[in-house]
MARVO-660671 format. One record per residue: residue number from 1; residue in one letter; chain; x, z, y of N, C-alpha, C, O in turn. Coordinates in steps of 0.001 Angstrom, whole numbers. Layout:
N
R   n res chain   neast     nup  nnorth  caeast    caup canorth   ceast     cup  cnorth   oeast     oup  onorth
R NUM   A     A       X       Z       Y       X       Z       Y       X       Z       Y       X       Z       Y
...
This chain:
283
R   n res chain   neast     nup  nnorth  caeast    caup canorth   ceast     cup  cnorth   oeast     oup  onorth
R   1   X     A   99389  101666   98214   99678  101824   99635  101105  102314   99831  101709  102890   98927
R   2   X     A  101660  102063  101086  102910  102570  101311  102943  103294  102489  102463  102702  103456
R   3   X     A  103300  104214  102650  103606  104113  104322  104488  103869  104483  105241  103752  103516
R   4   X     A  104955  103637  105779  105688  102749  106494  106341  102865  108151  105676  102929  109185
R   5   X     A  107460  102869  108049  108246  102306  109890  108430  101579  110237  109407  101019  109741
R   6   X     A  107836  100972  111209  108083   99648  111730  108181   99384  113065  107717  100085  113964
R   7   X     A  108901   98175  113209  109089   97780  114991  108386   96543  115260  108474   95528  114569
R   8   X     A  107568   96705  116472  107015   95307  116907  108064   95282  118573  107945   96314  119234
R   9   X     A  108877   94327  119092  109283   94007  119924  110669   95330  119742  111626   95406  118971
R  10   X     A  110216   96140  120760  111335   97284  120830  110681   98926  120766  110962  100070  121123
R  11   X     A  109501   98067  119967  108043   99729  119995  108501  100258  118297  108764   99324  117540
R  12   X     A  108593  101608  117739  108395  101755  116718  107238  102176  116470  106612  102743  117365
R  13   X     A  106723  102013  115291  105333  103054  114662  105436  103208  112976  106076  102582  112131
R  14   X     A  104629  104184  112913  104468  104438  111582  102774  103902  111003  101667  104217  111439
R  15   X     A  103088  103169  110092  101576  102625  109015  101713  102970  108244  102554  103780  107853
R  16   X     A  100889  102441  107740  100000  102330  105952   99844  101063  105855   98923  100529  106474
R  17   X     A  100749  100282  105023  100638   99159  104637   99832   99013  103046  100262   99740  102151
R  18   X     A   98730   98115  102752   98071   97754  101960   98187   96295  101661   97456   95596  102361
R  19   X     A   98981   95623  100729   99440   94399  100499   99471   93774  101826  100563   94228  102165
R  20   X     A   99083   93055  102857   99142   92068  104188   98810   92851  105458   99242   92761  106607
R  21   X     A   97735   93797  104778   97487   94742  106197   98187   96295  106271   98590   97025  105366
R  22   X     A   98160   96434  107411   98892   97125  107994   97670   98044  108781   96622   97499  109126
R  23   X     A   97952   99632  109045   97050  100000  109586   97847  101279  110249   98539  102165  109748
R  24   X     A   97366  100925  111857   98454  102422  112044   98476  103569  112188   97443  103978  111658
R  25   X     A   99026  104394  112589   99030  106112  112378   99364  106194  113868  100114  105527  114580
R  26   X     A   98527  107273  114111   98485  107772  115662   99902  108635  116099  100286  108777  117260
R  27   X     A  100769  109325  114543  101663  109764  114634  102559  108589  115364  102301  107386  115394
R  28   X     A  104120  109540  116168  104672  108274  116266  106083  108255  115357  107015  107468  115520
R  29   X     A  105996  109340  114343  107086  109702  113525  106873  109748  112288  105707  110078  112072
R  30   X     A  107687  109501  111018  107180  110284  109748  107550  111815  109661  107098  112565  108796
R  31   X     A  108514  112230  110760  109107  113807  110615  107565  113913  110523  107019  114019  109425
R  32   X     A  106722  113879  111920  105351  114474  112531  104747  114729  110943  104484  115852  110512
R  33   X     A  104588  113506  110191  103656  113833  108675  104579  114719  107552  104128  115103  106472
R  34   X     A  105599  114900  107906  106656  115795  106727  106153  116928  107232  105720  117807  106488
R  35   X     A  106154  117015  108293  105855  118958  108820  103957  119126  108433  103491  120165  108901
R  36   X     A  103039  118327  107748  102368  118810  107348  102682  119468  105924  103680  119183  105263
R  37   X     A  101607  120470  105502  100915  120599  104239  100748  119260  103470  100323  118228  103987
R  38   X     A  101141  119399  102143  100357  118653  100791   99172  117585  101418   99082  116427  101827
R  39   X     A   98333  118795  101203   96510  118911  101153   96491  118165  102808   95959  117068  102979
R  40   X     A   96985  118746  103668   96815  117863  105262   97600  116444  105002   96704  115630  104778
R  41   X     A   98259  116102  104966   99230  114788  104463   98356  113952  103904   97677  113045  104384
R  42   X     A   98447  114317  102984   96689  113221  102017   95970  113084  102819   95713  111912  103094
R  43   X     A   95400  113969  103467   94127  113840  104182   94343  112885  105159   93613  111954  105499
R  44   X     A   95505  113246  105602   95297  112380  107149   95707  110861  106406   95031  109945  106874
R  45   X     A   96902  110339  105103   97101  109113  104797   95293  108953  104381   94997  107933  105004
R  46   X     A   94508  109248  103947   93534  108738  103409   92158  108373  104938   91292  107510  105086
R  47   X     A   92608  109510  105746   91999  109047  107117   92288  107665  107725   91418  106896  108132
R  48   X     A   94021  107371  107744   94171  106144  108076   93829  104993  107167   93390  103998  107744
R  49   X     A   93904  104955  106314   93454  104140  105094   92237  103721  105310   92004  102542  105044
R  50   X     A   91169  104558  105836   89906  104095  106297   89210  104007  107492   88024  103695  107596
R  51   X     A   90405  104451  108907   90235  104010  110007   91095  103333  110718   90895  102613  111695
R  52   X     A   91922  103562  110257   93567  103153  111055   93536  101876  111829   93037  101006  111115
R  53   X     A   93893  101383  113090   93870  100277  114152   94817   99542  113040   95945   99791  112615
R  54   X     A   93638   98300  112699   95249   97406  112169   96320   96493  113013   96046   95944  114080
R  55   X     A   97250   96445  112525   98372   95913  113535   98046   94526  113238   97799   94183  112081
R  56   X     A   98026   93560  114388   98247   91993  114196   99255   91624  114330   99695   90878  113456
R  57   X     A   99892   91883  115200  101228   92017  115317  102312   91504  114062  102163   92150  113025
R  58   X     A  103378   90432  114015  104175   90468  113441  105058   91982  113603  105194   92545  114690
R  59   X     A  105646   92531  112233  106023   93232  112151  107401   93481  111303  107415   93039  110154
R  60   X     A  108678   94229  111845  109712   94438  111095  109863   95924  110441  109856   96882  111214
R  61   X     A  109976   96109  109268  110147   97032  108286  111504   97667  108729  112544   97008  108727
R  62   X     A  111442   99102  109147  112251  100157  109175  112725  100950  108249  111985  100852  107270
R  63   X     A  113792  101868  108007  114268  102865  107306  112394  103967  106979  111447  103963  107766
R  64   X     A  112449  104636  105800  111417  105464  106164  111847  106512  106172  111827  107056  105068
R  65   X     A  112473  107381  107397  113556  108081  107344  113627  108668  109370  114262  108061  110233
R  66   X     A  113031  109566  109534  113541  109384  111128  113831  110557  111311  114154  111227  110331
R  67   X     A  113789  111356  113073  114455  112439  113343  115479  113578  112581  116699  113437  112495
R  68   X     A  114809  114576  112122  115825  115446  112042  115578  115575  110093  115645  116614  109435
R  69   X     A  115299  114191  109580  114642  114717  108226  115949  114005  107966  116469  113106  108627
R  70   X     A  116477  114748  106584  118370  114878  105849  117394  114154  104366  116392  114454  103717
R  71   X     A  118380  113118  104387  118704  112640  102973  120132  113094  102346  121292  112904  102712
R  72   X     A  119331  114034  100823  120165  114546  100046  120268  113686   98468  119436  112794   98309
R  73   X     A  121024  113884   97605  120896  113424   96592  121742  114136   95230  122706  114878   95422
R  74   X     A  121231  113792   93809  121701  114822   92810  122327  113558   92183  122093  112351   92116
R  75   X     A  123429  114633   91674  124509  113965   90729  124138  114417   89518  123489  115444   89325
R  76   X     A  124741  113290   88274  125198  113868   86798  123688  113834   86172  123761  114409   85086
R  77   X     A  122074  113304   86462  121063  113693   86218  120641  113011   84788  119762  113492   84073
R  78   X     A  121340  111894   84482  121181  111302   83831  122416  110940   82649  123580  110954   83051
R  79   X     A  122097  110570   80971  123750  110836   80335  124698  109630   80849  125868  109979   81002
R  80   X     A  124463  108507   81094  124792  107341   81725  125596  107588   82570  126755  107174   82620
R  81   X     A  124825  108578   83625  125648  108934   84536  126925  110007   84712  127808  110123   85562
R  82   X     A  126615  110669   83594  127117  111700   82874  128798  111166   82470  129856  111674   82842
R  83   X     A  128627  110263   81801  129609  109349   80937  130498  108632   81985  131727  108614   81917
R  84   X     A  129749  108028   82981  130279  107290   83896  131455  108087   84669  132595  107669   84873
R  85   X     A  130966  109210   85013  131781  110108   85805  133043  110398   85337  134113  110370   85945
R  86   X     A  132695  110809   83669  134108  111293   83039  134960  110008   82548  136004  109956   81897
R  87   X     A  134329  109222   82968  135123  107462   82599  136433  107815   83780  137621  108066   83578
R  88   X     A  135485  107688   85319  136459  107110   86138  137066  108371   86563  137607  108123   87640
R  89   X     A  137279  109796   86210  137391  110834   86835  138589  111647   85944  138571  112038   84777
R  90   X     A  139583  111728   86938  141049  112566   86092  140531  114006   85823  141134  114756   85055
R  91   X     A  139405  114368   86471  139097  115785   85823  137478  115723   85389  136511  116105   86049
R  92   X     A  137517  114976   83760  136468  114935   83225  135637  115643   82748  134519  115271   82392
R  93   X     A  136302  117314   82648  135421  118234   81705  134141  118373   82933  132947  118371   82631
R  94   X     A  134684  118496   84425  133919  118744   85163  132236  118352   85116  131265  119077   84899
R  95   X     A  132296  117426   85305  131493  116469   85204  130163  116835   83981  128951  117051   83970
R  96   X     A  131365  116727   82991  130585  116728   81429  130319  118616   81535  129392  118851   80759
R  97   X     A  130746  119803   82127  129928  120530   82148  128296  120564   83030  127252  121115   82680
R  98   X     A  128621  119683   84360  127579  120291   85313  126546  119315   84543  125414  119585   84943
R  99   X     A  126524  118130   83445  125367  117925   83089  123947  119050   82704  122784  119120   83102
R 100   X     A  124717  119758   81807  124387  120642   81131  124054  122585   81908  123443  123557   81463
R 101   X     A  124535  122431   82698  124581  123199   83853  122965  124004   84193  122130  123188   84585
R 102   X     A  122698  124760   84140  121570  125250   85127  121481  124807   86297  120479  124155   86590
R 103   X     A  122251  124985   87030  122587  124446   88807  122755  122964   88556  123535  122498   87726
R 104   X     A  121999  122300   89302  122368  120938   89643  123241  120858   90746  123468  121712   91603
R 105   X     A  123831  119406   90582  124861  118694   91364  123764  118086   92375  123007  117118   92302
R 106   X     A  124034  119186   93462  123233  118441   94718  124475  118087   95895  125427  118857   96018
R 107   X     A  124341  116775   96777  124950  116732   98071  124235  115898   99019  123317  115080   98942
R 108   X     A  125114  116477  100131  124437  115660  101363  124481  114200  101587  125627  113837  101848
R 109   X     A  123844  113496  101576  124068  111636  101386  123888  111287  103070  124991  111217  103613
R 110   X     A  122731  111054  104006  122794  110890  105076  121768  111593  106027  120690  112109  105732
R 111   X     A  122422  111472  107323  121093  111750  108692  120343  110434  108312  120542  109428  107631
R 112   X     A  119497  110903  109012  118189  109657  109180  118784  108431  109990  118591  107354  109427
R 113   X     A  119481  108366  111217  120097  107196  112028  120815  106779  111413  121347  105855  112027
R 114   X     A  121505  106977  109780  122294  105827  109295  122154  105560  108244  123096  105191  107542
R 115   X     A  120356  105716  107619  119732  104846  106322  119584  103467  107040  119142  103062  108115
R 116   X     A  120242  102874  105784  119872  101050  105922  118224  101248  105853  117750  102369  105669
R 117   X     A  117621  100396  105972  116288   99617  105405  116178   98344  104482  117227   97753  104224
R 118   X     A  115036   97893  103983  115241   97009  103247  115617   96009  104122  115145   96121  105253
R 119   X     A  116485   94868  103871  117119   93649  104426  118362   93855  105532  118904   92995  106227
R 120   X     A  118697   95681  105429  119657   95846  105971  121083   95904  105264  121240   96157  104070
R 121   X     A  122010   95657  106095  123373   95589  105249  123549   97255  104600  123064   98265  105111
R 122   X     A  124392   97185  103329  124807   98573  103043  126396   97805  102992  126559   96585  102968
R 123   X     A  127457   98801  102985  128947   99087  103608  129506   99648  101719  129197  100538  100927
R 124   X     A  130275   98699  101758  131638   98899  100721  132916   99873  101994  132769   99973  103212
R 125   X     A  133802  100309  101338  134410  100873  102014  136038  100445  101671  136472  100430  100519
R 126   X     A  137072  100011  103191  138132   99297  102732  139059  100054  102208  140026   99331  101971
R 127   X     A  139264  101126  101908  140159  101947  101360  139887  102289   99595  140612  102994   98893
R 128   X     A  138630  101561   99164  138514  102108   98048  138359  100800   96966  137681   99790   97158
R 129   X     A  139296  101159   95620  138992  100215   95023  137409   99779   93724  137428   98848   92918
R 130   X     A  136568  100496   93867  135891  100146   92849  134429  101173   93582  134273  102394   93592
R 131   X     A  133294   99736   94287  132646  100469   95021  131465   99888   94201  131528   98792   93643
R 132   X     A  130324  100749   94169  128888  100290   93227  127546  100994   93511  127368  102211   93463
R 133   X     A  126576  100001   93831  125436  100604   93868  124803  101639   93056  125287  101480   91936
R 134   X     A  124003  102587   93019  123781  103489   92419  121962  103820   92811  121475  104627   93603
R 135   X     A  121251  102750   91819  119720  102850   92055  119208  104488   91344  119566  105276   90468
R 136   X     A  118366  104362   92175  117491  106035   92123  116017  105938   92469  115543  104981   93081
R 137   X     A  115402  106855   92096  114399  107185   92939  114267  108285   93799  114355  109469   93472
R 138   X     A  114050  107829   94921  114040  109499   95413  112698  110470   96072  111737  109931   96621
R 139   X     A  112782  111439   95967  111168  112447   96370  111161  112076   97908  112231  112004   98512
R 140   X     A  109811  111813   98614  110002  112594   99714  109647  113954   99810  108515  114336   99514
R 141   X     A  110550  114721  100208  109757  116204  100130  109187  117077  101947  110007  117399  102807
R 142   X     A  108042  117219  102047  107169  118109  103172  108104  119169  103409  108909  119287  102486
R 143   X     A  108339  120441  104896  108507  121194  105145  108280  122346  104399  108911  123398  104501
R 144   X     A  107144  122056  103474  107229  123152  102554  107817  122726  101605  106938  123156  100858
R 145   X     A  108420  122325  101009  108946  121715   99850  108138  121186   98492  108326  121387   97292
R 146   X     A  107026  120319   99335  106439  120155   98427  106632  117964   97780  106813  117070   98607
R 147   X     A  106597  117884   97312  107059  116720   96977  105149  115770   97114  104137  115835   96416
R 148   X     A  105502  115032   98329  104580  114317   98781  104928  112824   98497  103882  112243   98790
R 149   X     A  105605  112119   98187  105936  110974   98327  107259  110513   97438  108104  111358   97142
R 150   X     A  107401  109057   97006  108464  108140   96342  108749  107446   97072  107882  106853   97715
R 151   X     A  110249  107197   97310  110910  105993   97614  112179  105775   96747  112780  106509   95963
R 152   X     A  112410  104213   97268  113845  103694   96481  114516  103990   96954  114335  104058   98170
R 153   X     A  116028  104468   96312  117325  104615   97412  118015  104335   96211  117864  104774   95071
R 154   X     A  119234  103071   96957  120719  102781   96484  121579  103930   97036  121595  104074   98258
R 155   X     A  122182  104629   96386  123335  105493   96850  124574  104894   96559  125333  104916   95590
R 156   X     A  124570  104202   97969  126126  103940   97487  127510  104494   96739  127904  105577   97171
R 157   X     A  128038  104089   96023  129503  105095   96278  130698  104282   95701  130691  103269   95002
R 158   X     A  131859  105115   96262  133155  104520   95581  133389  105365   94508  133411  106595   94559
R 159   X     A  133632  104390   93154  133824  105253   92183  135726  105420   91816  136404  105624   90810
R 160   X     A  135889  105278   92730  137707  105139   92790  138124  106166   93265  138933  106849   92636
R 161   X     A  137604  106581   94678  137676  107697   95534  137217  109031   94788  138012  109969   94742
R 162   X     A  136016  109136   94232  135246  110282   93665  136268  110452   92624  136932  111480   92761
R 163   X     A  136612  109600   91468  137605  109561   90392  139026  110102   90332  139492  110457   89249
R 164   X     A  139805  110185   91578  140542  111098   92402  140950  111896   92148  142035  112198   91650
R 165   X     A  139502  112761   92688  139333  114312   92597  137973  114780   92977  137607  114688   94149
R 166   X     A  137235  115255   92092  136341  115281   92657  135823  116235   94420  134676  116430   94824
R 167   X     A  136890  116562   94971  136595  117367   96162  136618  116136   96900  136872  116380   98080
R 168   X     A  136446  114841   96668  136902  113858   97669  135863  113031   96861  136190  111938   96401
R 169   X     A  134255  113682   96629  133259  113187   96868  132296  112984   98349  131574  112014   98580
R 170   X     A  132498  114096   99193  132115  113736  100749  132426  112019  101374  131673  111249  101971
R 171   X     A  133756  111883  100962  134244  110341  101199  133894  109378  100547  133869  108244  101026
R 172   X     A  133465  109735   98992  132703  108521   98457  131376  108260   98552  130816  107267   98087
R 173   X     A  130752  109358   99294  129637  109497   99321  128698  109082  100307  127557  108644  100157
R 174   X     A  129475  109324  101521  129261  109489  102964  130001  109079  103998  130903  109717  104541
R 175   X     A  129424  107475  104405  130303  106618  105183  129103  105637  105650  128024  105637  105058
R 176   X     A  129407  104703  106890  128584  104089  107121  128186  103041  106198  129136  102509  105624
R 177   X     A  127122  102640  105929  126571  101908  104818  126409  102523  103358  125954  101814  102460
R 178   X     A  126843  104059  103082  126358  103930  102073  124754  104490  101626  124499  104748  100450
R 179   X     A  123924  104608  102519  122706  104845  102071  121572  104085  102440  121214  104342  103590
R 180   X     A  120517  102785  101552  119652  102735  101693  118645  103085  101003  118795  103139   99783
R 181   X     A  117065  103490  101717  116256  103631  101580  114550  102435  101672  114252  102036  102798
R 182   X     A  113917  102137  100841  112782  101673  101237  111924  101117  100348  111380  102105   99855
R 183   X     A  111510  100261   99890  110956   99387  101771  109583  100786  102475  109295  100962  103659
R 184   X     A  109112  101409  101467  108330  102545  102513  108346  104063  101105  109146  104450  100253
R 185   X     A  107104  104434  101535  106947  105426  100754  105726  105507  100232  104727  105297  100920
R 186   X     A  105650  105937   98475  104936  105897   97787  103885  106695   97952  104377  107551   97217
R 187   X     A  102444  107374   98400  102185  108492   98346  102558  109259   96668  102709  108415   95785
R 188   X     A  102681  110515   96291  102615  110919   94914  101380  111032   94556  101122  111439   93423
R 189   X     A  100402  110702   95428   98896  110944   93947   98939  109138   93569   98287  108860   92562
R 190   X     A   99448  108250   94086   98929  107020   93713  100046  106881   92645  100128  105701   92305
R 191   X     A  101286  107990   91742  102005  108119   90574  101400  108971   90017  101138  110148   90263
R 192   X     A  101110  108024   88929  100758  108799   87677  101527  109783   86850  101273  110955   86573
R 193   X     A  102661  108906   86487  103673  109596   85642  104820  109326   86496  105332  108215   86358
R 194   X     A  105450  110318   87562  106619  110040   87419  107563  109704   86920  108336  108917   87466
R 195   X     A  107797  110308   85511  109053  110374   84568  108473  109035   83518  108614  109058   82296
R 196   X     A  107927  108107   84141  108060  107081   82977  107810  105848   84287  106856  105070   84283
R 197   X     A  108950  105888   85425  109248  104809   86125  110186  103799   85862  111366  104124   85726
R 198   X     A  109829  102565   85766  111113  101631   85361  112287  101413   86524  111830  101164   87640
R 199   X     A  113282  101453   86449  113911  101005   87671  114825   99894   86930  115458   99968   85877
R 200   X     A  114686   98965   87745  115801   97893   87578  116684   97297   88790  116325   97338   89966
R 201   X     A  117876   96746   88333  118963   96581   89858  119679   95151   89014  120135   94926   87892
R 202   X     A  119468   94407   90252  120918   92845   89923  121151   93146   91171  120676   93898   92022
R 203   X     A  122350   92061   91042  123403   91991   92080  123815   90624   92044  124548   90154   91174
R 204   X     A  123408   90098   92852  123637   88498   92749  124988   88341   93866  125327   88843   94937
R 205   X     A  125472   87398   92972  126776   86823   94151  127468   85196   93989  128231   84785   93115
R 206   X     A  126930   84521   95090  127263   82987   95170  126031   82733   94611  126124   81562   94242
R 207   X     A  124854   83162   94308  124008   82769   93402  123467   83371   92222  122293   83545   91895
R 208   X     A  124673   83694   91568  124783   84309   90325  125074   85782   90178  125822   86620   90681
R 209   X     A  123667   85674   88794  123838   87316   88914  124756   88158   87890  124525   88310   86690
R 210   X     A  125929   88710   88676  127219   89664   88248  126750   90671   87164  127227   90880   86048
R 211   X     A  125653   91257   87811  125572   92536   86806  124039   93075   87328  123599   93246   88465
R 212   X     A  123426   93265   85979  121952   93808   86255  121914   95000   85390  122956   95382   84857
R 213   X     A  120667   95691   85185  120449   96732   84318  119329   97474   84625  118722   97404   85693
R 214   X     A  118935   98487   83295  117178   98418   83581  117445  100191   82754  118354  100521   81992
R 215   X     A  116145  101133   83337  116402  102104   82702  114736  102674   83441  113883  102131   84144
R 216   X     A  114878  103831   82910  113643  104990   83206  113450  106496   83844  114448  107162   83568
R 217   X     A  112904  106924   84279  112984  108263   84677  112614  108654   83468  112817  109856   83639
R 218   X     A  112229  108578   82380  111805  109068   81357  113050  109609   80304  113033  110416   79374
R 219   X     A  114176  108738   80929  115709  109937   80761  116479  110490   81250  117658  110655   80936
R 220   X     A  115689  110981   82398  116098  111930   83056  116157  113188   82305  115447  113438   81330
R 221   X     A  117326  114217   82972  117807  114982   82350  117612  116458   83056  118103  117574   82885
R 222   X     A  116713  115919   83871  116266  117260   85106  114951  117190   85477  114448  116066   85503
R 223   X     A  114133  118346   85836  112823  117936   86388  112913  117704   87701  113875  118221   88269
R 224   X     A  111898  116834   88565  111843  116669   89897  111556  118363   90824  112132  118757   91839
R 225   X     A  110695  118920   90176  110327  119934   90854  112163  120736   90596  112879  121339   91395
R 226   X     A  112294  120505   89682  113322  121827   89401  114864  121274   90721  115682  122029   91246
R 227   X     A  114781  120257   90823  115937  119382   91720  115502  119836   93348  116386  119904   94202
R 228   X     A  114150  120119   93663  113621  120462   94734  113709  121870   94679  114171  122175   95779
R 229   X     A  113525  122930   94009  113778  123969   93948  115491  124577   94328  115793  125615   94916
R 230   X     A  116008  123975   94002  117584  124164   94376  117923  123745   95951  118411  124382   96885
R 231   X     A  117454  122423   95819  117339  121782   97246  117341  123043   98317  118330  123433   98939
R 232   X     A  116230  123498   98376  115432  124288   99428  115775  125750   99096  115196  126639   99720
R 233   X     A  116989  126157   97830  116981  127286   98370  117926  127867   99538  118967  127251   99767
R 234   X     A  117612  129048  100310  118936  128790  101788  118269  127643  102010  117897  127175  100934
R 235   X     A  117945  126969  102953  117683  125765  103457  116375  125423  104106  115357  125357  103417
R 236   X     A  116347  125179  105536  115046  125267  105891  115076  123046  106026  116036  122278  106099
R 237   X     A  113804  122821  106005  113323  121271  106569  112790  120948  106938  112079  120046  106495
R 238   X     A  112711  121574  108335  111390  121721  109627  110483  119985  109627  109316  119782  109962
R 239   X     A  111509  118960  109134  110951  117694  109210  110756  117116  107895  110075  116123  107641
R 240   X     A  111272  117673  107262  111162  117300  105367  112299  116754  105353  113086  116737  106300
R 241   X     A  112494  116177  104068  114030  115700  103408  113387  114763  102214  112336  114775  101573
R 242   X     A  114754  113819  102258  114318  113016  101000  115794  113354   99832  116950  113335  100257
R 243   X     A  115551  113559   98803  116128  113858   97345  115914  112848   96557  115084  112741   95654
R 244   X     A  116930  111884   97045  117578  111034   95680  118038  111961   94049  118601  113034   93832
R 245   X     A  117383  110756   93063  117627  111860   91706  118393  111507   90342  118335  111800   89148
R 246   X     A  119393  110442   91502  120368  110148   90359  119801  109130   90127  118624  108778   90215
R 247   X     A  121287  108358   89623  121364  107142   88197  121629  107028   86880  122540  107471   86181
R 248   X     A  120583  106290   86632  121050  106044   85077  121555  104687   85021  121852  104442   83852
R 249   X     A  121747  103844   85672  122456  102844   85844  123673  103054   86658  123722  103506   87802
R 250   X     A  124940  102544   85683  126457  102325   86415  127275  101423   85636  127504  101692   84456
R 251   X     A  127687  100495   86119  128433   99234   85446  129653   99616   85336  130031  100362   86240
R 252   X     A  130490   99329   84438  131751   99567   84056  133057   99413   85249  133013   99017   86414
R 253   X     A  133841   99750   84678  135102   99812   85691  135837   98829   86059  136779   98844   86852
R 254   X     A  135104   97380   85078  135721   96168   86081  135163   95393   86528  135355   94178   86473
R 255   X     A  133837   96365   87405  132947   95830   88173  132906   96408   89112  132638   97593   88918
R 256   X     A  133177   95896   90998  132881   96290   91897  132288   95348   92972  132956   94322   93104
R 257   X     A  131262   95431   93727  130808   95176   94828  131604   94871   95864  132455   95607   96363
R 258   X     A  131260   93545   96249  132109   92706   97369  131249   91990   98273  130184   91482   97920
R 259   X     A  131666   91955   99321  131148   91583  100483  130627   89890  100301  131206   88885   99888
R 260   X     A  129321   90136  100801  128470   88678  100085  127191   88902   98972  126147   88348   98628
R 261   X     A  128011   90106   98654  126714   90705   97560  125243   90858   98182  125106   91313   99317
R 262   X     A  124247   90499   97472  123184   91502   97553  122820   92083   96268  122882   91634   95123
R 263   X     A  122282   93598   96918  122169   94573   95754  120519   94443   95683  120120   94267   96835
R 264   X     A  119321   94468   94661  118276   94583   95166  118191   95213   93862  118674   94839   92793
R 265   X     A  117186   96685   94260  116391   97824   93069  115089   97645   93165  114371   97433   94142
R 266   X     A  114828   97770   91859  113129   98108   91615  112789   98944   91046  113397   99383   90070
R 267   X     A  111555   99476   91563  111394  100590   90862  109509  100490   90765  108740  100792   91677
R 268   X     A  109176  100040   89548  108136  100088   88920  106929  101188   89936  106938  102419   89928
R 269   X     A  106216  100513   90537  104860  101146   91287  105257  101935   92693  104402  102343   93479
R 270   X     A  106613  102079   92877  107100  102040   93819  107899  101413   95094  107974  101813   96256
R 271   X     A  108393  100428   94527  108826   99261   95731  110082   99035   95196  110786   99685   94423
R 272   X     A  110323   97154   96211  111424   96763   96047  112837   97360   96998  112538   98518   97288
R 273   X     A  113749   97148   97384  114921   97792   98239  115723   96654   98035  116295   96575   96948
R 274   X     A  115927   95490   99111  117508   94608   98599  118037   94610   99926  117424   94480  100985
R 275   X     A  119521   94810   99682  120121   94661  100582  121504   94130  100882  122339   94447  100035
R 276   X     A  121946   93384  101907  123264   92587  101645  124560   93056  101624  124672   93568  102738
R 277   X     A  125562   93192  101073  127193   93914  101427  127575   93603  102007  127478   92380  102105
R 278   X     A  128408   94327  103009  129432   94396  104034  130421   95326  104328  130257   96499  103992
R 279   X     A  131073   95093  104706  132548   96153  104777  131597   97198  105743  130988   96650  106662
R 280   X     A  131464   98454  105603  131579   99314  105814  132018   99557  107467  133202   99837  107655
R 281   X     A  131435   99495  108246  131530   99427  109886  131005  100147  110676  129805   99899  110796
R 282   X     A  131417  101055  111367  130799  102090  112303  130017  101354  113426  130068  100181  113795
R 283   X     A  129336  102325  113817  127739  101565  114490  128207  101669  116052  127461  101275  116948
């Protein structure tokens, strides 16, 4: 099952999609289900699951991402990513310490009004030379900080800009188009093993695919709970938050993303995410 945002005409709602059917939630938000409890959350996805009005309705797939709930995301989580950093980055020790670090590399990625969805454009940015998807999985995490849910997220970024300096990660990070999320959300009891998810990412262009690559949470270099624990300390999330948890996929330095691209991630029992490139354009 997934849940799900969706629009019929100019109405949004939130479901529970089950392969073709669709079933809906009386909520008219996912904040509304982040501000439950764990134990209430389940309950009520498993209420709709077995009463829910199904939609007949043709339906378009939304961000799963609304009001006041902040998508964050961790750097350096993975050695891949680790390596990557001190590739493109004039101040490499950095990097290569916070792997190893107690404190994780957490930052702010987006508000909820400017996650793509699946089949939405994500934004290269014209000032930067070497821009690249960056597949993840990310938690959804409840008001209490409890980690209720999986989704996919591409984190965009420029690895030209970040490479710099790193204080001039806000700019590679955080621009229109660089964050999608989707296609919904996983509940976490229907994951077994988190840390042994496959994720895979191509990038097709004219047809042909530029650059693919395949990896696991199972080398991850951080625990999920322990990435949520930092998250939330100082920090309240009256609507919940979603915590992207890093890549272990990053293609070399004479590979960048150009307009025409589509990027599409998978992530093993959790969903697909593709989406097309475009320059980077305020809304």
């Amino acid at each position: 099952m997934l849940i799900v945002r969706y629009a019929v005409a100019n109405e949004t709602f939130v479901g529970l999609q089950d392969g073709d059917t669709v079933r809906r939630f009386p909520h008219v938000s996912l904040a509304e289900l982040l501000r439950l409890p764990a134990d209430a959350f389940r309950a009520e996805v498993e209420r709709v699951a077995a009463e829910g009005l199904v939609e007949n309705r043709e339906i378009r797939l939304l961000p799963p991402v609304d009001e006041r709930t902040e998508v964050w995301a961790a750097g350096v989580t993975y050695e891949r990513s680790s390596e990557a950093r001190q590739e493109e980055s004039v101040v490499a020790d950095v990097y290569s310490r916070v792997y190893d670090a107690p404190r994780p590399e957490l930052f702010f990625k987006s508000v909820a009004w400017r996650v793509a969805g699946t089949g939405d454009p994500i934004g290269i940015r014209d000032d930067s030379e070497i821009d690249v998807p960056e597949p993840e999985v990310a938690l959804v995490v409840n008001a209490g900080g409890e980690i209720v849910g999986y989704t996919v997220c591409d984190d965009v970024s420029s690895r030209s800009i970040e490479g710099e300096n790193p204080l001039y990660l806000p700019q590679a990070k955080v621009y229109a188009g660089c964050c999608a999320l989707g296609p919904g959300i996983r509940p976490s009891w229907e994951i077994p093993d988190p840390y042994a998810l496959v994720i895979d990412v191509s990038v097709l262009r004219d047809g042909a695919r530029v650059w693919e690559g395949s990896t696991s949470t199972k080398m991850l270099h951080r625990r999920f709970d322990d990435l949520v624990s930092f998250l939330t300390r100082q920090l309240d999330f009256p609507d919940g938050a979603v915590l992207s948890t890093g890549t272990g996929l990053v293609p070399g330095l004479d590979f960048t993303l150009t307009t025409g691209d589509t990027v599409t991630v998978t992530v093993d029992g959790v969903g697909v995410l593709s989406n097309p490139v475009t320059a980077a354009l305020t809304r």
